[in-house]
N, C-alpha and C positions, 0 to 999 in steps of 0.2 A: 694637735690640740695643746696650746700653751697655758699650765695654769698659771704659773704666776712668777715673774722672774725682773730682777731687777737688772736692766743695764743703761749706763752713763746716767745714773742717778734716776731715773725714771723706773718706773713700776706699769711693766706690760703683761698684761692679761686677759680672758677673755672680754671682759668689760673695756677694755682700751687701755690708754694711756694715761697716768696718772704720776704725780711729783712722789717720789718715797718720801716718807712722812722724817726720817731722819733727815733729811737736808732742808727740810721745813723748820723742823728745833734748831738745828744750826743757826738759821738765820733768825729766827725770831728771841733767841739768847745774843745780837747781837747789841751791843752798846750803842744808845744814841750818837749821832757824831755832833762832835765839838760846835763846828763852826760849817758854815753857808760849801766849804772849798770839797771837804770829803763826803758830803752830801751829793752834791753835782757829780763827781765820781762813781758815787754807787749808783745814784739812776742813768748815768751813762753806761755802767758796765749793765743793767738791766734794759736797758734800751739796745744794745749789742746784742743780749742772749734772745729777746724777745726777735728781734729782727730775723735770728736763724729758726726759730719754732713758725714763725710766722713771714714766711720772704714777701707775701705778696700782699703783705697788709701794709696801708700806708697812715700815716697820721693825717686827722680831719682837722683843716685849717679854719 
């Protein structure tokens, strides 16, 4: 019986899996970006992460 333990940033417990709430503040104290270039970047690197949580989900065209 797992009460409650954080690993690779995720929060597992009996209720499931959930994002720890610190790497939630992390990102939401981030600085808007400048310009259109490091924009494209971060939803790329979020389209990466989302891709391994979710392998078999595809984008609806």
């Amino acid at each position: 019986m797992v009460k409650k333990e954080i690993v690779l940033g995720h929060k597992i417990s009996n209720a499931g899996l959930e994002v720890d709430p610190t790497k939630i503040d992390v990102v939401s104290k981030l600085s808007p970006p400048p310009d259109i270039k490091p924009l494209r970047r971060f939803l790329g690197l979020l389209q990466k992460i989302y891709q391994r949580i979710f392998p078999n989900h595809q984008a609806s065209q």
